[in-house]
MDTraj code that builds the backbone (N, CA, C; nanometers):
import mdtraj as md
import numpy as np

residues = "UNK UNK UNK UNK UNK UNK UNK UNK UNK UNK UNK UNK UNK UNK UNK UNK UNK UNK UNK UNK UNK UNK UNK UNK UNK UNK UNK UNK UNK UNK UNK UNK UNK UNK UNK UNK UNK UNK UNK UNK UNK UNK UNK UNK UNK UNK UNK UNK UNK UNK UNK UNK UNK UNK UNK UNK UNK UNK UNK UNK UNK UNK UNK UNK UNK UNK UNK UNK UNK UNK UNK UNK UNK UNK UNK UNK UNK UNK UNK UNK UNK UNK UNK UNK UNK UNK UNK UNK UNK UNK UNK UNK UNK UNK UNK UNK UNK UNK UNK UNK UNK UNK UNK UNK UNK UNK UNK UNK UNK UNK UNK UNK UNK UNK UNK UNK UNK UNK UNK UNK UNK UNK UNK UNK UNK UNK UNK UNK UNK UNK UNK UNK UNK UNK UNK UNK UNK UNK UNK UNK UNK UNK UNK UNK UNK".split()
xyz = np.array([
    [8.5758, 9.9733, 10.9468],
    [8.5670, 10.0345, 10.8164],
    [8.6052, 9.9296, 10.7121],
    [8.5282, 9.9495, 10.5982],
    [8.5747, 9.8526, 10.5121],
    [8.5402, 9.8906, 10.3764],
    [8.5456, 9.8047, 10.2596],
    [8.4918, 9.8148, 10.1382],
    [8.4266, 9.7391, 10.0958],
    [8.2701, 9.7524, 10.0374],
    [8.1782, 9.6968, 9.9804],
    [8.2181, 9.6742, 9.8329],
    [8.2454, 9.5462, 9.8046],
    [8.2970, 9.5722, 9.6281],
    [8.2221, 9.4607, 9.5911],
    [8.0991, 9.5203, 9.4362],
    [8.0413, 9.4334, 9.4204],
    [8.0318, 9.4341, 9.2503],
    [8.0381, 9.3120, 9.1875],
    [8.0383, 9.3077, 9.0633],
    [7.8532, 9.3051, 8.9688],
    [7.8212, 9.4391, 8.9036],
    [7.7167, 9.4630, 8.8939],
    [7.6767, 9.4456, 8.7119],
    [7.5581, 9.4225, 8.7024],
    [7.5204, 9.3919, 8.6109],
    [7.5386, 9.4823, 8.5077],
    [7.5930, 9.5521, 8.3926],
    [7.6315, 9.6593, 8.3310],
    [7.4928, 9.7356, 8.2877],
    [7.4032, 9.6538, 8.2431],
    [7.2464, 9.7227, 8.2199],
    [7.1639, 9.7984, 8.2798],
    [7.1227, 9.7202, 8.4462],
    [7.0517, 9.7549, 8.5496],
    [7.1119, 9.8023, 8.6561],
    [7.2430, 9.7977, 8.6600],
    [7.3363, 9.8423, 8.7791],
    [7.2964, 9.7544, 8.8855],
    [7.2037, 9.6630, 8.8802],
    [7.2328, 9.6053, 9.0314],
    [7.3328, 9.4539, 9.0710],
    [7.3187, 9.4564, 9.1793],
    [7.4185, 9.3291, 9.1960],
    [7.3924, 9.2269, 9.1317],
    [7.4977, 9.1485, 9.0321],
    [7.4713, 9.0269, 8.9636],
    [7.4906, 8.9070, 9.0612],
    [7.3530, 8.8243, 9.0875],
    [7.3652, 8.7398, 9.1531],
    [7.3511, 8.5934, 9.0631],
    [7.3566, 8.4713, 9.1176],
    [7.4370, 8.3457, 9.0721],
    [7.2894, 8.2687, 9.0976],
    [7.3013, 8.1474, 9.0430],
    [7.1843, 8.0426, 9.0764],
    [7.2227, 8.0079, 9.2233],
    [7.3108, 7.9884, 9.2403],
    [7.3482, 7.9078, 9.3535],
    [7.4959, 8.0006, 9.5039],
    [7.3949, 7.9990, 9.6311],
    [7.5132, 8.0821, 9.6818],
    [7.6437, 8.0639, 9.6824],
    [7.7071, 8.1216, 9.6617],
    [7.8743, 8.1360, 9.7080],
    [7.9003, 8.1530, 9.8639],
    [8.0228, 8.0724, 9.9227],
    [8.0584, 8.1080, 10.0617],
    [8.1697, 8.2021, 10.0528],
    [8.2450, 8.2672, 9.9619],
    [8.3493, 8.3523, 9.9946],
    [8.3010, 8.4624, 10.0987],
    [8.3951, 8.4435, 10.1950],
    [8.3475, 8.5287, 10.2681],
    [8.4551, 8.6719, 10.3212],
    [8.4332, 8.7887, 10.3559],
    [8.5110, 8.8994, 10.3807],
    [8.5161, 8.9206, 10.5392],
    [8.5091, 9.0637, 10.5333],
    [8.4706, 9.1020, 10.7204],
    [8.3196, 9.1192, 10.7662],
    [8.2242, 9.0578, 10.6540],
    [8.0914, 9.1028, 10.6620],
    [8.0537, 8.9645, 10.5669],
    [7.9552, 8.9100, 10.5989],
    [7.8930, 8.8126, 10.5333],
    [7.8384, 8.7203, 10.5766],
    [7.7523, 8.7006, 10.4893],
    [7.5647, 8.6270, 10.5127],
    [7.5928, 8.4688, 10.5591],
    [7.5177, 8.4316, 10.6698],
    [7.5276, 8.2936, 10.6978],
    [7.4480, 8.2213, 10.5835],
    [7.4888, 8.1348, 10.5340],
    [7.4290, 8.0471, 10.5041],
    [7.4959, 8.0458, 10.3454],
    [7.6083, 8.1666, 10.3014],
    [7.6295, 8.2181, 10.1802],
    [7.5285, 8.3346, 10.1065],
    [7.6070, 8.3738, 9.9854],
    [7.4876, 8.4867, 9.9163],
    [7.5135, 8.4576, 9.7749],
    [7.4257, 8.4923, 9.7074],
    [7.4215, 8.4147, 9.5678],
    [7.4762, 8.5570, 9.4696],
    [7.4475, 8.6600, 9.5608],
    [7.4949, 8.8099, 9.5481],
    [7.7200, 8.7949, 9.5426],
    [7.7301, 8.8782, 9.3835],
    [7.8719, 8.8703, 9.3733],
    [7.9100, 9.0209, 9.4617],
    [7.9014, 8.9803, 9.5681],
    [7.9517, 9.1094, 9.6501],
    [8.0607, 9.0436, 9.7853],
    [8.1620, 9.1741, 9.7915],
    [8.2995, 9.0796, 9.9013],
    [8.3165, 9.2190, 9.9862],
    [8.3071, 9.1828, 10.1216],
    [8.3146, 9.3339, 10.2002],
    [8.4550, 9.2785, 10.2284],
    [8.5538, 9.3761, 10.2154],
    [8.7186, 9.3747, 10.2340],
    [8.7542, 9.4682, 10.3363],
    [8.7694, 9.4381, 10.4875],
    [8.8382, 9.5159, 10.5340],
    [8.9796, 9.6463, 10.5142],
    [8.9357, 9.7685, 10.5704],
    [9.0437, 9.8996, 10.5602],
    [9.1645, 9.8220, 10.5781],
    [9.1780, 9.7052, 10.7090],
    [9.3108, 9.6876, 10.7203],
    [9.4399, 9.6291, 10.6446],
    [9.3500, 9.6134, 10.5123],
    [9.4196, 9.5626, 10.4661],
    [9.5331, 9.6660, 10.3689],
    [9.5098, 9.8648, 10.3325],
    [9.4902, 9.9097, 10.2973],
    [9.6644, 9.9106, 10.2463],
    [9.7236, 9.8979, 10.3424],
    [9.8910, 9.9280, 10.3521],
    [9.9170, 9.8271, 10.2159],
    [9.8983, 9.7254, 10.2100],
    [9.8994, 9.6684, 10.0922],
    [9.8307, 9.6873, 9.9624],
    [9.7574, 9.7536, 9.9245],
    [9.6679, 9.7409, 9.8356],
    [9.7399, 9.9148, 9.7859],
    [9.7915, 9.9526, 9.8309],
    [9.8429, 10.1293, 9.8269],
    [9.9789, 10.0828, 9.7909],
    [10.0507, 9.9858, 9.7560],
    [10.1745, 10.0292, 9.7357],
    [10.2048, 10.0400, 9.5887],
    [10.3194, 10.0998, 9.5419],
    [10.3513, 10.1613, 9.4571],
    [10.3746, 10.0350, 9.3430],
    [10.2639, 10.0787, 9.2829],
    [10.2701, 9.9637, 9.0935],
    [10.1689, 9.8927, 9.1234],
    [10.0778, 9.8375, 9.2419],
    [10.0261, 9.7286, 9.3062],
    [9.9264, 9.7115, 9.1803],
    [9.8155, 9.8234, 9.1616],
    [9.7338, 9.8859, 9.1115],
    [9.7304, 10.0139, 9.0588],
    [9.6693, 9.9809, 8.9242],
    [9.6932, 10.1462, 8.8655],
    [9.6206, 10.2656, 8.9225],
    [9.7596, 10.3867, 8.9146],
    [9.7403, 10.4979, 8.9593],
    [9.6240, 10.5958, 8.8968],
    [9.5566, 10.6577, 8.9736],
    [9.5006, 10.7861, 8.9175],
    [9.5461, 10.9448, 8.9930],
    [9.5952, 10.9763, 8.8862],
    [9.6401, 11.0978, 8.9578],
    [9.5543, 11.2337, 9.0466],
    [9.4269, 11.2098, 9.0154],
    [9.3753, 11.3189, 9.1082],
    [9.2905, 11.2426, 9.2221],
    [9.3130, 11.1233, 9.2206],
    [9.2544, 11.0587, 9.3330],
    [9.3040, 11.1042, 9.4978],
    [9.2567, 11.2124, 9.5077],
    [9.2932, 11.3543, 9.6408],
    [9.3265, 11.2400, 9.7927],
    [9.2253, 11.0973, 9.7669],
    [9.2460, 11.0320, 9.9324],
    [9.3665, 10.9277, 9.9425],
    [9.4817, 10.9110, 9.8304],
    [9.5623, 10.8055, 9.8046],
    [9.6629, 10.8104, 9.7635],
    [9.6868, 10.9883, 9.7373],
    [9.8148, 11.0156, 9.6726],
    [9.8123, 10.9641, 9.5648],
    [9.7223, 10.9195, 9.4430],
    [9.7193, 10.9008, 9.3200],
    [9.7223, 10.7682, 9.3127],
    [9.6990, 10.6940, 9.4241],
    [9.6938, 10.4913, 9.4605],
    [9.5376, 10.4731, 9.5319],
    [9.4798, 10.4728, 9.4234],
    [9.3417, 10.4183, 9.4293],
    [9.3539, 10.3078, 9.5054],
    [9.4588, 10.2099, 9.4928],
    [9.4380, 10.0687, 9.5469],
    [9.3433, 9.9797, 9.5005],
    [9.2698, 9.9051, 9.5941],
    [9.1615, 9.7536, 9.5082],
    [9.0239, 9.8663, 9.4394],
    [9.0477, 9.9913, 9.5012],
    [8.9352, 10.0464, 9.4194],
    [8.9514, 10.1127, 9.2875],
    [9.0626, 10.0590, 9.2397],
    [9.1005, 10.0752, 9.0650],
    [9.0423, 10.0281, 8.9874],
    [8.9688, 9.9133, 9.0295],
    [8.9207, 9.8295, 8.9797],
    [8.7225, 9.8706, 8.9601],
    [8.7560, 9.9566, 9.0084],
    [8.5735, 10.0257, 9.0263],
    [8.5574, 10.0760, 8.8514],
    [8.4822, 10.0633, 8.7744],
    [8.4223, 10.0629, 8.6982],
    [8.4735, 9.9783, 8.5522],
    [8.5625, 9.8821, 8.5796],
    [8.6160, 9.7827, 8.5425],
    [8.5291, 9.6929, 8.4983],
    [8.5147, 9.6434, 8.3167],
    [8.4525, 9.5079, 8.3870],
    [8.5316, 9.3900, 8.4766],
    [8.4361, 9.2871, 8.4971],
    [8.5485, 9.1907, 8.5140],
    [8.6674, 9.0973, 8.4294],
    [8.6454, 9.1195, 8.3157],
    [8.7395, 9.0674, 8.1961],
    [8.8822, 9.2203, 8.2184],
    [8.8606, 9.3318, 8.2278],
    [8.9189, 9.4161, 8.2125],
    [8.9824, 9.4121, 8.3523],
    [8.9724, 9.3461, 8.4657],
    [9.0114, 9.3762, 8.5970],
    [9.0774, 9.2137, 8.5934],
    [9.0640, 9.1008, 8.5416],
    [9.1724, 8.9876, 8.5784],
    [9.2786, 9.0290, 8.5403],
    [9.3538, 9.0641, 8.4741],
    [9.5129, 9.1035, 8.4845],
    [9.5646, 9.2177, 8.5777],
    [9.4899, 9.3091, 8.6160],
    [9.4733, 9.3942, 8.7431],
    [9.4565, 9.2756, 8.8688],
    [9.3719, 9.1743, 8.9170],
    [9.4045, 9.1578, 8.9761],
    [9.4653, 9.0713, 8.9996],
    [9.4987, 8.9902, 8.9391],
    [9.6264, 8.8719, 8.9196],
    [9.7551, 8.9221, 8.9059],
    [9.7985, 9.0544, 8.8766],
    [9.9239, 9.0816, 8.8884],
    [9.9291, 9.1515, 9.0354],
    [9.7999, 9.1774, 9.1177],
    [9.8462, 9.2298, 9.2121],
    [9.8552, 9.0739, 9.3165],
    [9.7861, 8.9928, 9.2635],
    [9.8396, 8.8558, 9.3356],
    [9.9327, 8.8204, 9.3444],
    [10.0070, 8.8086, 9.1853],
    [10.1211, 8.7702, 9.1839],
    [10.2219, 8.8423, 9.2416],
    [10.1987, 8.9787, 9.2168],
    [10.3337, 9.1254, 9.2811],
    [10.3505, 9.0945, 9.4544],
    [10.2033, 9.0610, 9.5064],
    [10.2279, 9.0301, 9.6903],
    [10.2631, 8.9057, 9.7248],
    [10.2227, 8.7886, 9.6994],
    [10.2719, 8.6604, 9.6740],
    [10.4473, 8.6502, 9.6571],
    [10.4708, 8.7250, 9.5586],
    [10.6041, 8.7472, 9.5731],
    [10.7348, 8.8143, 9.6611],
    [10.6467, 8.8961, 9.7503],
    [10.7092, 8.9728, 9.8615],
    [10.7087, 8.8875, 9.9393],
    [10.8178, 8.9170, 10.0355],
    [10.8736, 8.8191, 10.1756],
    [10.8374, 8.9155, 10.3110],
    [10.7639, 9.0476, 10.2966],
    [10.7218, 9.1408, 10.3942],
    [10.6364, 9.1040, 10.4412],
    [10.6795, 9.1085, 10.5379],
    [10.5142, 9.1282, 10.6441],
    [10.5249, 9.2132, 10.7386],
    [10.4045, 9.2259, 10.8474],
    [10.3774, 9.3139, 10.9747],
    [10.5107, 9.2190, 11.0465],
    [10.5385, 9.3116, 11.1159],
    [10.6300, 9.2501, 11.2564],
    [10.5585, 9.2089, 11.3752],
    [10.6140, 9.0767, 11.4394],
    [10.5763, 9.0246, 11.5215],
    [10.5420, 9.1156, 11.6368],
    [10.5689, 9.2140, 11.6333],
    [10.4960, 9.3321, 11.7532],
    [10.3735, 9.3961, 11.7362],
    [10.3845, 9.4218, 11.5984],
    [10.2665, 9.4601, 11.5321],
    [10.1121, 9.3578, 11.5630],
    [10.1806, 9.2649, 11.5170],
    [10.0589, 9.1152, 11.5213],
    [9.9843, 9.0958, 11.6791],
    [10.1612, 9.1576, 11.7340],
    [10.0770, 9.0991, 11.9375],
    [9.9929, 9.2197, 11.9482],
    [10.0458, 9.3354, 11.8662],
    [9.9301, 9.4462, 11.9414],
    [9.7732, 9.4262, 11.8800],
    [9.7582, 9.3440, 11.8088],
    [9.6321, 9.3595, 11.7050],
    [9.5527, 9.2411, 11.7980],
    [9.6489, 9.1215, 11.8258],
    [9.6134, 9.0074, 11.9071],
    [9.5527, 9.0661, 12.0614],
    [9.6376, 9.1868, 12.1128],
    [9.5888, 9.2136, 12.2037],
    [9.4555, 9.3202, 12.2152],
    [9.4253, 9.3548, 12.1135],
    [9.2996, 9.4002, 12.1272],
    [9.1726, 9.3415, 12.0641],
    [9.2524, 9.1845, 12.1002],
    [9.1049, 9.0967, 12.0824],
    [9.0948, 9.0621, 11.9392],
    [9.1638, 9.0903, 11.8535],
    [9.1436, 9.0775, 11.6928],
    [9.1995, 8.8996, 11.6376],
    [9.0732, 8.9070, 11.5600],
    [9.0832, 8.7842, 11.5174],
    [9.1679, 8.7612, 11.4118],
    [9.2029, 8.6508, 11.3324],
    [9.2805, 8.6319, 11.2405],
    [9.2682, 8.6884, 11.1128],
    [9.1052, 8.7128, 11.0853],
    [9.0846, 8.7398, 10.9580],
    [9.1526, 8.9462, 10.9606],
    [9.1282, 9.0099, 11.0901],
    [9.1188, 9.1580, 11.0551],
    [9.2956, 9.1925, 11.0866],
    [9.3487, 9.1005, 11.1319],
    [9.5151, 9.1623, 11.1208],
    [9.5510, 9.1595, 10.9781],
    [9.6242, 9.3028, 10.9425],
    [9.6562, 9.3145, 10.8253],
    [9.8145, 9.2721, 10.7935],
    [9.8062, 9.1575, 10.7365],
    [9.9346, 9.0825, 10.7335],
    [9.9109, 9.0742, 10.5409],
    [10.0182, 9.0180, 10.4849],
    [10.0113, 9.0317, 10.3694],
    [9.9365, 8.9025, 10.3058],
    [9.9319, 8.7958, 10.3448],
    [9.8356, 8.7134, 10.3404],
    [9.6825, 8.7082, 10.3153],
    [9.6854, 8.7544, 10.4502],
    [9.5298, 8.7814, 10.4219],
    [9.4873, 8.9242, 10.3451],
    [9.5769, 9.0110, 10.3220],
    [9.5393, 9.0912, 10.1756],
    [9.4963, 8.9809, 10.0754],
    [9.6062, 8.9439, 10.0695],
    [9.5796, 8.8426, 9.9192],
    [9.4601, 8.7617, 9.8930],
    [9.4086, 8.6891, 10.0054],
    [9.3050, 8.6166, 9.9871],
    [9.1457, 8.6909, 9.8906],
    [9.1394, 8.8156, 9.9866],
    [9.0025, 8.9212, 9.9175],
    [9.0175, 8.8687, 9.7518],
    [9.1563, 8.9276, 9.6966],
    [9.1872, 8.9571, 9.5487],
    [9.1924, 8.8078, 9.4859],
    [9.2034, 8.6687, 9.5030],
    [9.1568, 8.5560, 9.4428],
    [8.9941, 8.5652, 9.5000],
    [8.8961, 8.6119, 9.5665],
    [8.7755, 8.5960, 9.5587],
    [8.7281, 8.7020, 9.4343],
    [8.7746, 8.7898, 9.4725],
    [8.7460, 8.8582, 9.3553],
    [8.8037, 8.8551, 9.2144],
    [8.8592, 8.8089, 9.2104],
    [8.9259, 8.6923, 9.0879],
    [8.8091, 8.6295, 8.9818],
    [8.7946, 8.5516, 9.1208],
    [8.6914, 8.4129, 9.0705],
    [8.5233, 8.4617, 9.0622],
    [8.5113, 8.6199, 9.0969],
    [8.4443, 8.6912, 9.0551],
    [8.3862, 8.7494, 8.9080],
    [8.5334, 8.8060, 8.9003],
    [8.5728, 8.8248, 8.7722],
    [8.5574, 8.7315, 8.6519],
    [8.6096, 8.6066, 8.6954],
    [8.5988, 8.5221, 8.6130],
    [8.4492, 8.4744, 8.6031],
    [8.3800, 8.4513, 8.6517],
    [8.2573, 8.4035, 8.7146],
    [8.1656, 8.4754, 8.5988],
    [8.1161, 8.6261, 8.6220],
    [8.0665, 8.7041, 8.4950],
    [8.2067, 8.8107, 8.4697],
    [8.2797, 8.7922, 8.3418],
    [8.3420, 8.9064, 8.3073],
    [8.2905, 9.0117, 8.2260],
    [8.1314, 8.9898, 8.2135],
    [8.0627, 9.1440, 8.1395],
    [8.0278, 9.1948, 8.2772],
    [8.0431, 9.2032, 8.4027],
    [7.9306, 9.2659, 8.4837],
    [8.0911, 9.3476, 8.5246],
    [8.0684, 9.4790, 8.6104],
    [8.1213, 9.5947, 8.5700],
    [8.1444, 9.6614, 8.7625],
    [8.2543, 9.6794, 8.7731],
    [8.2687, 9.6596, 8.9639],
    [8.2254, 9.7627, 8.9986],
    [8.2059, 9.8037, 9.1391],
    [8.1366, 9.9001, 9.1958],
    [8.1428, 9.9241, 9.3296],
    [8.1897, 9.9845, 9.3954],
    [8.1372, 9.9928, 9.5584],
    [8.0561, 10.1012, 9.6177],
    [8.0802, 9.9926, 9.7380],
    [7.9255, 10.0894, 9.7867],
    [7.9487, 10.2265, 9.9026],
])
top = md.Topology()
chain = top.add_chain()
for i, resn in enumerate(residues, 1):
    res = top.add_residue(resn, chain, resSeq=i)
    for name in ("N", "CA", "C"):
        top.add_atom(name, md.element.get_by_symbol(name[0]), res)
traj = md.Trajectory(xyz[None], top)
């Protein structure tokens, strides 16, 4: 399970793509790069992206207890979502938490690679791609799929 988050053109609604591909890559993505501003972000990362202040709340959001998480950022442009997501860089960056080393062997033991253990790290990484998203076009307007 994951999230499709893609930064879309505000006019035509479709994905704003680039002259030239980008390699950022998520739990899903095109060999060779995609010129498409789209980042598939794994669920596991979810424990982080839900905590309290991370991202602004909406209160009738019924699946999150009122913590939208990285999908706060859904109808955002991207000028309106860099301080959203740079403070949630900076807010995890600053924590000394992580999964416990038991946690990590059980994820290791069912074959999981580095990118899908949800450690606080690799939260962080998604939110500087989508950063440099943001920055990249800040009129185009986020969206998932």
């Amino acid at each position: 399970m994951s999230w499709d988050i893609s930064l879309r053109d505000p006019v035509t609604h479709k994905t704003i793509e680039l002259s030239e591909p980008h390699f950022m890559r998520g739990g899903l993505y095109q060999q060779g790069g995609t010129k498409e501003l789209w980042l598939n972000v794994t669920w596991n990362y979810g424990r982080w992206y839900h905590l309290d202040g991370l991202f602004p709340s909406f209160p009738d959001d019924r699946f999150s207890g009122g913590r939208a998480g990285i999908r706060s950022i859904y109808g955002m442009t991207g000028a309106e979502s860099i301080p959203v997501l740079e403070k949630a860089i900076t807010t995890l960056e600053a924590r000394t938490d992580d999964i416990s080393g038991k946690e990590r062997a059980q994820w290791m033991e069912k074959g999981t690679s580095s990118y899908w253990i949800p450690t606080r790290e690799n939260a962080i990484k998604p939110l500087h791609q989508l950063l440099a998203f943001a920055k990249m076009r800040p009129d185009g307007v986020w969206d998932g799929d």
